[in-house]
N, C-alpha and C positions, 0 to 999 in steps of 0.2 A: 314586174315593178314591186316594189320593197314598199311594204306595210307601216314599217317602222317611222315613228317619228322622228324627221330630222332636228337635233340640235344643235343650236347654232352656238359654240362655248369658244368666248369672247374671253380676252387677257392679254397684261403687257399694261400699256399707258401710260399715262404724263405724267402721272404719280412717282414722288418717292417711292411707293412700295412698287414701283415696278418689278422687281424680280421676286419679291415675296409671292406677288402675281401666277409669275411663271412656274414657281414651284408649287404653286396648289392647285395651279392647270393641270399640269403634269401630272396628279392626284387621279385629277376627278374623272379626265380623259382616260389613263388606265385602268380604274375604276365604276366605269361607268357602262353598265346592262346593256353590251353589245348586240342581245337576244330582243331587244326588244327599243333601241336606239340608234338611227346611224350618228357618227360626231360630225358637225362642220369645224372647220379648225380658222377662229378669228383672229389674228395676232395684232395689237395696235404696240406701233412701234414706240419707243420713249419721245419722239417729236409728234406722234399724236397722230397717225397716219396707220390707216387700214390697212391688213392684206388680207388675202387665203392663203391660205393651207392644204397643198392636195396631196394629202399621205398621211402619216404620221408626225408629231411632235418632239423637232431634234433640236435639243439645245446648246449651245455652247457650254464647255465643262458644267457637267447638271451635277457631277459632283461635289460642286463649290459654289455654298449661296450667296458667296460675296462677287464673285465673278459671270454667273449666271447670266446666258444671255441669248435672246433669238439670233438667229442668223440673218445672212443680208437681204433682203427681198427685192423684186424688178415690179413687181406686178403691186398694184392698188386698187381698191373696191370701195363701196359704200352701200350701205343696208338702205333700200329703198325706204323713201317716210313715205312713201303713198299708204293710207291705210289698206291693211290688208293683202298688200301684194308680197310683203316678205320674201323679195328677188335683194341676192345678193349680187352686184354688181359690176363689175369690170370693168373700170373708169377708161381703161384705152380703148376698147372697142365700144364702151355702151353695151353690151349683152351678158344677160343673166347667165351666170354661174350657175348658181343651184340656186334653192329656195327653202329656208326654213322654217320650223312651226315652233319652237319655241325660243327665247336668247336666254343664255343661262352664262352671267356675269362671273368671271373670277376673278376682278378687279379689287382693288383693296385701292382705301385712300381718293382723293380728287377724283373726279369726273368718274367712279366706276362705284362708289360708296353716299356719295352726297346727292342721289336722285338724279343727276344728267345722263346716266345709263338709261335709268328708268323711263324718264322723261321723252328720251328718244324712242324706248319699245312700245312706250302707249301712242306714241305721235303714229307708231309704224304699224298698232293695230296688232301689236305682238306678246303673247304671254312671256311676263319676264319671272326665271328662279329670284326668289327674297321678295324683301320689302319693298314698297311703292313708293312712288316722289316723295311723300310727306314724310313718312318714317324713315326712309333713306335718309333724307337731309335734316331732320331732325336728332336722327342719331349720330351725326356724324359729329355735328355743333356743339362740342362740348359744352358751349355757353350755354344753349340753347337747350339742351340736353338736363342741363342742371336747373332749369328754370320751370319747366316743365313737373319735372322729379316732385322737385320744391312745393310746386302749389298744388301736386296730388298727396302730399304728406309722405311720398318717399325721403327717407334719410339722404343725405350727401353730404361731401365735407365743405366744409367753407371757403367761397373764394372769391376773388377778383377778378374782373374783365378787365383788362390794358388795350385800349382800340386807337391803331394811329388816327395820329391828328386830335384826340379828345384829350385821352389822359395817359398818353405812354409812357410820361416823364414821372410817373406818379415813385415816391421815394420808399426804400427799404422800410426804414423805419417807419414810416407811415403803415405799410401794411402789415408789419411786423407788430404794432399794436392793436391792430382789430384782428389779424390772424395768426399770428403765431411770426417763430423767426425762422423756424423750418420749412421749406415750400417745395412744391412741384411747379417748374415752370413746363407748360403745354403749348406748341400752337394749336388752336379751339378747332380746326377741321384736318388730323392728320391721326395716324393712329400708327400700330406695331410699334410705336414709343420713338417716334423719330422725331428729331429737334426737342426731347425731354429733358429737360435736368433737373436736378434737384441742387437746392442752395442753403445754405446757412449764416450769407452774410453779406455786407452791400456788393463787395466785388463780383461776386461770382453771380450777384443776382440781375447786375447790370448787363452783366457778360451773356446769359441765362436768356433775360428778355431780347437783347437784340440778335440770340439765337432762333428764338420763338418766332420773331418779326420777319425772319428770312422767308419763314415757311406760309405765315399766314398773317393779315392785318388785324386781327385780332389773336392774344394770347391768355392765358388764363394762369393763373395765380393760385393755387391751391395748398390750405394746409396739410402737412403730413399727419395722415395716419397710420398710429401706429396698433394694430392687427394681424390676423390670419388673412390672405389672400384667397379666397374663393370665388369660383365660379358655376354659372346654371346655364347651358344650352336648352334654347327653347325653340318650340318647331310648333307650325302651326298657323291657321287663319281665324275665323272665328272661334276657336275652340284651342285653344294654346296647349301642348304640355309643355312640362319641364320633364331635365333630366337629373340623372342623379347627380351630388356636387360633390365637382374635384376643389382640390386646394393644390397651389403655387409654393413649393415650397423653393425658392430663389436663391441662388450660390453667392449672391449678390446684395448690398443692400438691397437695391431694388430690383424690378421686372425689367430687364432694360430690351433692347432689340437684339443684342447678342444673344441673350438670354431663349429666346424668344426663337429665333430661326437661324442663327448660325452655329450654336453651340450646342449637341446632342445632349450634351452634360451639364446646359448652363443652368438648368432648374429640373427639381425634382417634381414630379405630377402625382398628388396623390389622389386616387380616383377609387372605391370614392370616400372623400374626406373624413375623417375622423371627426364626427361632429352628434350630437343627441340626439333622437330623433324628431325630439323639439325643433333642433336648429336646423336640420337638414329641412325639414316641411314647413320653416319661416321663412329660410332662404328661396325654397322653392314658388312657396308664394307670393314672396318680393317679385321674382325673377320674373315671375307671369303678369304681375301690376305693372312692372315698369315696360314689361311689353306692349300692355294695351293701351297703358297713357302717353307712350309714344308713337302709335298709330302704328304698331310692326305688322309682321306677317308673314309668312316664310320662314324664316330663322333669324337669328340672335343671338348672341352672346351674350349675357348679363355680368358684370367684372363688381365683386363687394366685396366689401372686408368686414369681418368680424369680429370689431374690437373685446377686447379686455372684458368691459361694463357687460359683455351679450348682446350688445347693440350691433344692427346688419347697417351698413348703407352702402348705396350704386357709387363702386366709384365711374364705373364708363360702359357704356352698353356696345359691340359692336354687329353689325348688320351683316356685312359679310366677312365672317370671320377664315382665319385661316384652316385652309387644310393640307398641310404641310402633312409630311409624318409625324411628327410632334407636336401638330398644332391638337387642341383643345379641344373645340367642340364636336370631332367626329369621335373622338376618342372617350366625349362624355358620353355621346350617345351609342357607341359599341359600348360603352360599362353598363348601360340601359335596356340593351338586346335588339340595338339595330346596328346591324353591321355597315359598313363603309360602302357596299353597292346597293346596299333598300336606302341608305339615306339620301344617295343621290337618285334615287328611285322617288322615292316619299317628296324632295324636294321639286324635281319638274310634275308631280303629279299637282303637289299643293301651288301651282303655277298655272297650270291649266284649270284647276277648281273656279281659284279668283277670275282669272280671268270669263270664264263664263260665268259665275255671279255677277262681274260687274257690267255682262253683256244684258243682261237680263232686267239692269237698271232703267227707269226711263230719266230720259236726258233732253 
């Protein structure tokens, strides 16, 4: 019998970023201390629907992240909530599959970033990789996120919440005079820059908002800033580091999703930033604030710009961030001197830590 701890690595989902999903699956699973891990392979389909995986992980052309796609599956499962039984399921027969000791989320977006992940591995009595309910879903909120920020004395740009049924009718020029006429339109619970635009006038901002509205009932309004795009990967429970900070240099006005995971070429990474060493260990110190005033734990991404004035602020923090080949924060932390198999090493360890500290709590 095999020693090794089974993980249970979970991805796909109802989320827009479904396939961003799949490509950072694909990452972690090739990547990941076969000497000392077996994989379970969770796939949750785009309708929201469990399977297993008995083999390895074969994707529809994986060489194209626009087309990216799991294959068909017969078979469905569900992660037992009994605490502690960690029996994975096989809804036609009722009989346990296998069983695993940790779930290690590679969800991005709705239900795999905003604590309903979470939510379900504590219900299930299971150590989960990343953040916990509160910091899940607090980091996801951009509202939420920026309100937070706010009343720790973190920097952020100026914005507006538009929530249907309150004020989603609310006019250009109205917010154009408390915030500028150049904006970021967002919806407040999505990320990898999906449903983002940017406006500079009524029409496009009309067009903008009831872009935003598709995705989420609330949207966010933000002024543009204009800056250096930097970032801080932070790893860590009660004792946080950061890592060294790259900067975003973008082929694009801005960071878009092209940019981002379909385009090798679409932004330059400069790792690590060309910055003082003033700047580099004020950003690093932001990065580690806004970790712990957002209840994180695990990892984190930390997303600031560094205007013109010297001034840092958060523009967006993400939770679980990607790791594509291109994505960001593995790639901070190999500029750091942790390569890509200790960090998914480092990451289910600091999974297991928490979770036995908060066994140890009385309740």
């Amino acid at each position: 019998m095999s020693n090794k701890l089974k993980i249970g690595v979970v991805f796909g989902g109802k989320s827009p970023e479904h396939n961003i999903s799949l490509l950072s699956a694909r990452n972690v699973i090739d990547n990941i201390d076969r000497s000392q891990f077996d994989v379970v392979l969770l796939a949750i389909d785009k309708t929201g629907v469990w399977h297993y995986i008995d083999g390895e992980l074969q994707l529809s052309n994986p060489g194209n992240a626009q087309t990216v796609a799991l294959p068909k599956f017969e078979n469905t499962i569900c992660l037992s909530q009994n605490s502690g039984d960690h029996s994975i399921i096989d809804q036609a027969t009722g009989e346990c599959i296998t069983k695993i000791d940790v779930l290690y989320p590679v969800l991005h977006g709705a239900f795999g970033e905003d604590g309903a992940i979470q939510g379900l591995a504590k219900v299930a009595g299971l150590p989960c990789v990343g953040c916990g309910i509160l910091g899940s879903s607090a980091g996801m909120d951009k509202d939420v996120t920026k309100r937070l920020l706010r009343d720790s004395g973190i920097g952020i740009a100026d914005f507006i919440t538009l929530r249907k049924g309150y004020n989603e009718h609310l006019k250009y020029d109205e917010i154009k005079q408390k915030i500028g006429g150049e904006l970021f339109i967002k919806p407040a619970n999505l990320g990898s820059s999906v449903g983002v635009s940017f406006v500079d006038n009524e029409e496009d901002f009309i067009q903008a908002v009831k872009t935003g509205f598709e995705y989420d009932p609330k949207v966010i309004v933000e002024e543009k800033i204009t800056g250096r795009e930097i970032e801080c990967a932070v790893l860590g429970n009660e004792r946080p580091e950061a890592s060294v900070i790259g900067e975003i240099l973008p082929k694009t006005e801005w960071y878009t999703f092209e940019n981002k995971y379909i385009d090798d070429d679409g932004a330059g990474l400069e790792i690590p930033a060309k910055l003082t060493e003033e700047e580099t260990e004020r950003a690093r110190t932001i990065a580690i604030d806004t970790y712990i005033n957002l209840e994180c734990c695990g990892l984190t991404r930390v997303d600031m710009f560094l205007k013109t004035n010297g001034e840092i602020i958060v523009n967006e923090v993400n939770t679980l961030p990607g790791f594509t080949q291109i994505s960001m924060f593995p790639k901070l932390w190999e500029h750091s001197g942790l390569k890509y198999q200790a960090l998914i090493t480092k990451l289910i360890q600091l999974a297991l830590d928490k979770f036995e500290n908060e066994n140890k709590l009385k309740i």
